[in-house]
Every structure is written in C-alpha cells, then in structure tokens.
MDTraj code that builds the backbone (N, CA, C; nanometers):
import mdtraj as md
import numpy as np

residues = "UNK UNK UNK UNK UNK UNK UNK UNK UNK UNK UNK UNK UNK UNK UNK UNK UNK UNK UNK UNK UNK UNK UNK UNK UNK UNK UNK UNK UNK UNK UNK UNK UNK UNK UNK UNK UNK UNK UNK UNK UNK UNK UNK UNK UNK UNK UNK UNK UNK UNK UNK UNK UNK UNK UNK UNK UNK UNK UNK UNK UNK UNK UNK UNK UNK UNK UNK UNK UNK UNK UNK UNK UNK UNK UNK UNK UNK UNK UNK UNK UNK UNK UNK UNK UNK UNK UNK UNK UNK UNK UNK UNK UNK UNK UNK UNK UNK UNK UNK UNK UNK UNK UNK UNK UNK UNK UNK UNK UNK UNK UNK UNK UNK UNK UNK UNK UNK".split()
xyz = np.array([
    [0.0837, -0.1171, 0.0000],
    [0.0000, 0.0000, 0.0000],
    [0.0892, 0.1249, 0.0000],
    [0.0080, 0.2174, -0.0697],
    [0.1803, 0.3575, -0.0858],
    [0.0925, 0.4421, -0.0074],
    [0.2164, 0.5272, 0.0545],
    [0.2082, 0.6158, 0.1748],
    [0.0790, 0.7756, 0.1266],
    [0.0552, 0.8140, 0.2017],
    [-0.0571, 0.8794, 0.1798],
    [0.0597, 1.0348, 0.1881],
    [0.0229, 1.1192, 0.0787],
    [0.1351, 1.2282, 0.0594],
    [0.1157, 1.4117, 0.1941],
    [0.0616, 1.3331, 0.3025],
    [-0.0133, 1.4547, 0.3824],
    [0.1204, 1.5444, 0.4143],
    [0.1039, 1.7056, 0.3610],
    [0.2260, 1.7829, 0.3663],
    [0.2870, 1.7934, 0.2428],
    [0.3317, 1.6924, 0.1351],
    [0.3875, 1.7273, 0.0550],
    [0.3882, 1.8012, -0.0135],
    [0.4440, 1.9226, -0.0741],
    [0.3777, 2.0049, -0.1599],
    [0.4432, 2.0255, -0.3129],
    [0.5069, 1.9334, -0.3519],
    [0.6149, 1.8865, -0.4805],
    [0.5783, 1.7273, -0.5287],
    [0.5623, 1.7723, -0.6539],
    [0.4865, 1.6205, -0.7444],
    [0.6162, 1.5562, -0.7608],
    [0.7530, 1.5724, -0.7696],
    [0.8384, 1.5165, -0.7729],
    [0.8974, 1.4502, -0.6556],
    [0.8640, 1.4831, -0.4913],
    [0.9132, 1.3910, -0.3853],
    [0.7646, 1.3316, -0.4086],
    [0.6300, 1.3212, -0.4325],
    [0.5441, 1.2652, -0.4437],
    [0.5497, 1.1143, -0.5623],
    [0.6302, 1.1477, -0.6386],
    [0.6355, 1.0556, -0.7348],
    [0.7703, 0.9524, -0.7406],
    [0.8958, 1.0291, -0.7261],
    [1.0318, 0.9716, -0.6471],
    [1.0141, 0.8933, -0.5377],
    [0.9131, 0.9592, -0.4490],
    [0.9093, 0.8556, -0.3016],
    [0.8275, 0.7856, -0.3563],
    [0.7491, 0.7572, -0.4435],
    [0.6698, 0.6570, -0.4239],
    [0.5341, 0.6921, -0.3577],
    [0.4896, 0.7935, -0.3081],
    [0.3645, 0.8456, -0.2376],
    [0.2396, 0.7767, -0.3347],
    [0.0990, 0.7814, -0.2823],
    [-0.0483, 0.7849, -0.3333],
    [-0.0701, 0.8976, -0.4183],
    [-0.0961, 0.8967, -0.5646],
    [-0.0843, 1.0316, -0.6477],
    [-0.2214, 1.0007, -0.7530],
    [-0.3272, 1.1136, -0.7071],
    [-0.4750, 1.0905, -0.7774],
    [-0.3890, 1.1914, -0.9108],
    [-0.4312, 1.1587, -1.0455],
    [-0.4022, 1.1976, -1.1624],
    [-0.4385, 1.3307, -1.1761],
    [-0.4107, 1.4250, -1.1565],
    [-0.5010, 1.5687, -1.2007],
    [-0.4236, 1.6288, -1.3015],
    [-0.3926, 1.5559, -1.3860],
    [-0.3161, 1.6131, -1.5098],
    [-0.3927, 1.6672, -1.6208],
    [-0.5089, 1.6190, -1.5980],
    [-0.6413, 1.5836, -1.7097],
    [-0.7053, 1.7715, -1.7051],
    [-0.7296, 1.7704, -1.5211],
    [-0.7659, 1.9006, -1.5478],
    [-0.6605, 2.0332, -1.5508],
    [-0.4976, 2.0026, -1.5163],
    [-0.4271, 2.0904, -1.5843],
    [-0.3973, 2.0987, -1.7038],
    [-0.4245, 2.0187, -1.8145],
    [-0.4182, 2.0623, -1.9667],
    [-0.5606, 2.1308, -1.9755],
    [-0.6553, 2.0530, -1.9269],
    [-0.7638, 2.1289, -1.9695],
    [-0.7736, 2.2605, -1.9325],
    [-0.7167, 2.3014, -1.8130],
    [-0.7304, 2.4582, -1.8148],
    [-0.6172, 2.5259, -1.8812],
    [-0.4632, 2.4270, -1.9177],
    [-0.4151, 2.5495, -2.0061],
    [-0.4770, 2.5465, -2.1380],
    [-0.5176, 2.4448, -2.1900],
    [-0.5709, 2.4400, -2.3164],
    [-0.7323, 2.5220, -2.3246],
    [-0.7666, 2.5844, -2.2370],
    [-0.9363, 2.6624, -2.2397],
    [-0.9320, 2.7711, -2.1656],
    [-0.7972, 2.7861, -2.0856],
    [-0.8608, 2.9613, -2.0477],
    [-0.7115, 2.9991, -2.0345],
    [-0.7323, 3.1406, -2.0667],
    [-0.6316, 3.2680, -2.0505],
    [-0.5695, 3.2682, -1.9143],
    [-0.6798, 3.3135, -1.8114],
    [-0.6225, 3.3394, -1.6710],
    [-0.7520, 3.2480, -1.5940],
    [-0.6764, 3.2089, -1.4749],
    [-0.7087, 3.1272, -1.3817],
    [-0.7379, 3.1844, -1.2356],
    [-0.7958, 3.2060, -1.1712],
    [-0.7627, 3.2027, -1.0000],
    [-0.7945, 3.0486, -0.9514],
    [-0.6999, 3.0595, -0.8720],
    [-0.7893, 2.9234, -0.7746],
    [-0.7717, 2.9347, -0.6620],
    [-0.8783, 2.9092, -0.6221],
    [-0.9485, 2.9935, -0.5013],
    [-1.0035, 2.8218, -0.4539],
    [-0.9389, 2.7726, -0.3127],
    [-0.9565, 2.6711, -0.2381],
    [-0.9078, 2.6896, -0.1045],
    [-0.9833, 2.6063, -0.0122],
    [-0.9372, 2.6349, 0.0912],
    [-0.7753, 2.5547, 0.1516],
    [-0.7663, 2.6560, 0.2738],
    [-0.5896, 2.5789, 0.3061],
    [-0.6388, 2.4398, 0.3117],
    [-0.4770, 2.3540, 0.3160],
    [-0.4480, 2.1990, 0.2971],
    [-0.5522, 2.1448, 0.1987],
    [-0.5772, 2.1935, 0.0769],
    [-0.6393, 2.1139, -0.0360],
    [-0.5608, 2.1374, -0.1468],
    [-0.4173, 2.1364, -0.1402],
    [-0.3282, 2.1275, -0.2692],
    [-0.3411, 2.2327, -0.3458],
    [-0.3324, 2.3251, -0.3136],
    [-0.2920, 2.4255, -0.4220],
    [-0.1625, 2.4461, -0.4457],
    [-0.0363, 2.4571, -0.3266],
    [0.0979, 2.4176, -0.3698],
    [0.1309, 2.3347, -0.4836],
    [0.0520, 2.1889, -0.4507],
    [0.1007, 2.0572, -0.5301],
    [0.0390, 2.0748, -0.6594],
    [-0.0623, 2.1489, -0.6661],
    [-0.1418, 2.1489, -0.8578],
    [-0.0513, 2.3023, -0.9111],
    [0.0242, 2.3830, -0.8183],
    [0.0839, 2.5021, -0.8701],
    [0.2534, 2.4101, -0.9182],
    [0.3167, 2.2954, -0.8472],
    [0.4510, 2.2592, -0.8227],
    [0.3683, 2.1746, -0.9685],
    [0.2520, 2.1315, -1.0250],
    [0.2292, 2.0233, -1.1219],
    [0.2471, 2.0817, -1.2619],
    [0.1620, 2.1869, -1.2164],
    [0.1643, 2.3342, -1.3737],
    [0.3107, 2.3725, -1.3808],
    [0.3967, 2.4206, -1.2700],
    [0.5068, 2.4127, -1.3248],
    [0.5983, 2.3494, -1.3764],
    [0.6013, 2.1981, -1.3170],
    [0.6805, 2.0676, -1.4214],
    [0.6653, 2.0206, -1.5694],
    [0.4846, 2.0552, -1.5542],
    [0.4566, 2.0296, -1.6820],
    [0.5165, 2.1400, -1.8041],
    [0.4602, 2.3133, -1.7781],
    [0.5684, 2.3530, -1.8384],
    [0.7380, 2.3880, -1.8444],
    [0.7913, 2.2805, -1.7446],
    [0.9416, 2.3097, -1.7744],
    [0.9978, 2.1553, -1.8357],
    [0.8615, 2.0800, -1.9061],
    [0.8899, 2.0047, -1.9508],
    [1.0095, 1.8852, -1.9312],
    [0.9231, 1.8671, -1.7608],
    [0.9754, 1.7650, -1.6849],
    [0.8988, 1.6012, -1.7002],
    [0.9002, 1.5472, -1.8712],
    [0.8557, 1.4268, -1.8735],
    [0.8310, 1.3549, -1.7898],
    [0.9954, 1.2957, -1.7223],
    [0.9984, 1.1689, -1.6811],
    [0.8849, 1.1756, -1.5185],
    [0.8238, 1.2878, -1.4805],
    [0.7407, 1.2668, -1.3641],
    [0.5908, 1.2881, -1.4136],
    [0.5735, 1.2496, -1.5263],
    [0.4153, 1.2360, -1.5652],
    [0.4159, 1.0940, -1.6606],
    [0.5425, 1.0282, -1.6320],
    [0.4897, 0.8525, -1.6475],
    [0.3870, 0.8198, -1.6786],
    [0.2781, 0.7709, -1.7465],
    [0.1823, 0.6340, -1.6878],
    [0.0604, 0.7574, -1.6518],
    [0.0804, 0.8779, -1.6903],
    [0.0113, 0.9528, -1.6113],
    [-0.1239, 1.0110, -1.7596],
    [-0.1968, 1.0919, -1.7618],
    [-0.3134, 1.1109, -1.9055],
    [-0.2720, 1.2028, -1.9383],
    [-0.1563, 1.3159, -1.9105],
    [-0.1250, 1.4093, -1.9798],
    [0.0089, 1.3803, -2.0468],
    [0.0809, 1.2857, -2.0292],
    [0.2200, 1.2526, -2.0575],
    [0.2107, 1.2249, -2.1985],
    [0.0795, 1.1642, -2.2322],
    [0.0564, 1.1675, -2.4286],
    [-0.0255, 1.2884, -2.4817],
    [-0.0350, 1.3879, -2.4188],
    [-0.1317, 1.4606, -2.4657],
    [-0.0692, 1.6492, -2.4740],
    [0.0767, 1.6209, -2.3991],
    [0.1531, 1.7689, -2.4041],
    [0.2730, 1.7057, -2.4851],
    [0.3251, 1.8394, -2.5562],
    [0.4826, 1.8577, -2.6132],
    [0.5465, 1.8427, -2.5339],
    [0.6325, 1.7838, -2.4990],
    [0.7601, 1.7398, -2.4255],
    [0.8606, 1.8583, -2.4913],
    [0.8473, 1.8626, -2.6352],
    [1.0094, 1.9434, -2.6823],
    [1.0141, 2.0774, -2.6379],
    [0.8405, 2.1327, -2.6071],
    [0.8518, 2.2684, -2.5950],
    [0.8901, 2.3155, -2.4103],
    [0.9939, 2.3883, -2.4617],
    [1.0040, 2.3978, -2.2576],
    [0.9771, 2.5496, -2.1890],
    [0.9424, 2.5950, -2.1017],
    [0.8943, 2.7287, -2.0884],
    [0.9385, 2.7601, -1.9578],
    [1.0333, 2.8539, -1.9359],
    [1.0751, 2.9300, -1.8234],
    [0.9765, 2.9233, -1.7080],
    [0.9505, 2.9367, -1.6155],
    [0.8448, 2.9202, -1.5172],
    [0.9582, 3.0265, -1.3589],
    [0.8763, 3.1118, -1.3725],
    [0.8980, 3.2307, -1.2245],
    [0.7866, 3.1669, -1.1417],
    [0.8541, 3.1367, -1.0420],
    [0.7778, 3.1100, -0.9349],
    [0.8296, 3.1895, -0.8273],
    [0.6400, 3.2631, -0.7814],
    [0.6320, 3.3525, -0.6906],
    [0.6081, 3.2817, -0.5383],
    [0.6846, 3.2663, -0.4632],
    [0.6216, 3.2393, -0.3138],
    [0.6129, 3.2858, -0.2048],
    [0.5173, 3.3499, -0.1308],
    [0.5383, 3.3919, 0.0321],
    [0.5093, 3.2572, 0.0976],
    [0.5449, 3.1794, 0.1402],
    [0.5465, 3.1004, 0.1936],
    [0.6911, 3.0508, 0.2470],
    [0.7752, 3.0754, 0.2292],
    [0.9243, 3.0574, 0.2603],
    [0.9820, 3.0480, 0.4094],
    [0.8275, 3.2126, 0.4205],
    [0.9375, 3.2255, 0.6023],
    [1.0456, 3.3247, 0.5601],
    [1.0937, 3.4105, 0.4414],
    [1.1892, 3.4978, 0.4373],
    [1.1333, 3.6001, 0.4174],
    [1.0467, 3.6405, 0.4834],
    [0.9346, 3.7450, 0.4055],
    [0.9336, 3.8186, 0.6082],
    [0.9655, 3.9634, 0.5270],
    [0.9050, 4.0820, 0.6801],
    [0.8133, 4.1312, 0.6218],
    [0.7529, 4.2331, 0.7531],
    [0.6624, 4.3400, 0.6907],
    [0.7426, 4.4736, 0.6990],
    [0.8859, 4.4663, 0.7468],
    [0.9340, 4.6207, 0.7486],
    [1.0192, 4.6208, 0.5803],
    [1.0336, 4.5474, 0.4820],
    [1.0965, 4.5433, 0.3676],
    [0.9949, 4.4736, 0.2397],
    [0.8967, 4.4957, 0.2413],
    [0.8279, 4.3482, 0.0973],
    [0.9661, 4.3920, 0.0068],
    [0.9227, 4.5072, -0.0205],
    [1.0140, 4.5011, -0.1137],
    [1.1750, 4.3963, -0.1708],
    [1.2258, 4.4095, -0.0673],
    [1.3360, 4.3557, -0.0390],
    [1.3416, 4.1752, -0.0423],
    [1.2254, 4.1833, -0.0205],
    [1.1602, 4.0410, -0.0396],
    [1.1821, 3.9669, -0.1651],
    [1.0848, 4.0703, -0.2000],
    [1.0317, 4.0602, -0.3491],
    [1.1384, 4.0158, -0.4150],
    [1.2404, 4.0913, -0.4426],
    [1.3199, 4.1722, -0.5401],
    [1.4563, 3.9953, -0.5161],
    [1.4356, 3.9421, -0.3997],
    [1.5182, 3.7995, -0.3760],
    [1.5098, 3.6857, -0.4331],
    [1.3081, 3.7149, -0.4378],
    [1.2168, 3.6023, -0.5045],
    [1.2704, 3.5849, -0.6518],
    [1.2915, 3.7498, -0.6382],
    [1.3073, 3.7171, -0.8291],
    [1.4534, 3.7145, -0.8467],
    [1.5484, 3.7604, -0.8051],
    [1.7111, 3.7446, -0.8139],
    [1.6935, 3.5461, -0.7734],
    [1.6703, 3.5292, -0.7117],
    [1.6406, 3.3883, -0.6906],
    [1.6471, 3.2909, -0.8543],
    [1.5405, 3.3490, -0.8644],
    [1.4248, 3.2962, -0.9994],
    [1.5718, 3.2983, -1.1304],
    [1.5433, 3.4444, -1.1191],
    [1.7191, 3.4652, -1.2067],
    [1.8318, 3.3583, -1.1954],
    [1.8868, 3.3695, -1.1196],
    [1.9604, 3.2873, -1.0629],
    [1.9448, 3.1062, -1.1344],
    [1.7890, 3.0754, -1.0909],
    [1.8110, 2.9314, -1.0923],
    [1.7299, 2.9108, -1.2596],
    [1.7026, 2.9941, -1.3041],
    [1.6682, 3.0079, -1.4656],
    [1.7854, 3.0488, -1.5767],
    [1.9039, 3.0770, -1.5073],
    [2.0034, 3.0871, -1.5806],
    [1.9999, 3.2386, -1.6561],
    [1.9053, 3.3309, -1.6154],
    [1.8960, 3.4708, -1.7034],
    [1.9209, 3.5813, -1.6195],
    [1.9799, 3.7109, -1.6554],
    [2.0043, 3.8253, -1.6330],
    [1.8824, 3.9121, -1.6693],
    [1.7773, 3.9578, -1.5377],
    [1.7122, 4.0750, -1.6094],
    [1.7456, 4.2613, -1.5972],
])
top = md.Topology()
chain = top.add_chain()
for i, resn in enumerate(residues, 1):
    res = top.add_residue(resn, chain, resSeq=i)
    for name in ("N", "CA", "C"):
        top.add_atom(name, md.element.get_by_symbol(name[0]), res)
traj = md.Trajectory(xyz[None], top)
C-alpha cells in the first residue's frame, strides 16, 4: 500500500518517493488548453501548492514525472517554458521590507533560470 502524501507540496518527492498520487493532469491541460487566466481559489491543505509545483513541471517540460500519467501523451515534451515562481510562503518574508523580499524572489528565480534581467 503507498504512503498517503499529507504535507507534501512537490509532485516530484510525491512521485520519487513513491507516495499515493490521484491523476489531475487531465484538469491541468484542460485549463491550459481553455482559459487565458485562472484564480484558484480553495481552501488551506487542499493542494494548491502541489497542482501550482504540477503546472510548473509540466511547463518546464519535466517528462519523466508524468509517467503512466493522461497528460504525458497529450503535451509537447520538446517545448520547454521558463516558469517564475512567486512564493510567500518561505518564512523569508518581513513586513518592514516586501520590497526587499520581493526583489530575492526574483534574483532567486534569475539565478536558478540561468537569465540576467
């Protein structure tokens, strides 16, 4: 029986470890393939990390963790797409600087995307 993923918030220690993983690949093509802009609006501990960590693998065209999975035949693999990811959730975040925050998130982003802006 595989371990139940409570906390995880990355489809890749979810899929590496071996965790319980319900398919929701079906409805992330379907919403990039049918709408422009998205909110999603759910309450805490119902995966919004893990379907935001899913949209981003899929476009940085991280195959090998959508295996066996309904979107793995149904997206371009060749096409790969930069992905900025915004997070307050870190714990490096004041209220006497956002700014300063901010500006890490994205030197960060820089940094691990390989670009100079």
């Amino acid at each position: 029986m595989k371990k139940l993923p409570v906390g995880i918030k990355t489809l890749s220690e979810i899929i590496n470890e071996n965790y319980l993983y319900i398919d929701k690949t079906g409805i992330a093509c379907s919403l990039i393939d049918n709408f422009k802009y998205v909110f999603l609006s759910r309450p805490r501990r119902f995966g919004k990390s893990l379907f935001l960590d899913t949209l981003k693998n899929i476009f940085e065209g991280n195959r090998e963790l959508f295996r066996g999975l309904l979107i793995e035949e149904q997206w371009n693999w060749e096409v790969k797409y930069p992905v900025i990811k915004i997070s307050f959730s870190g714990g490096i975040h004041s209220k006497a600087d956002p700014e300063a925050d901010l500006l890490f998130i994205l030197q960060s982003n820089e940094k691990r995307l390989g670009l100079k802006c």
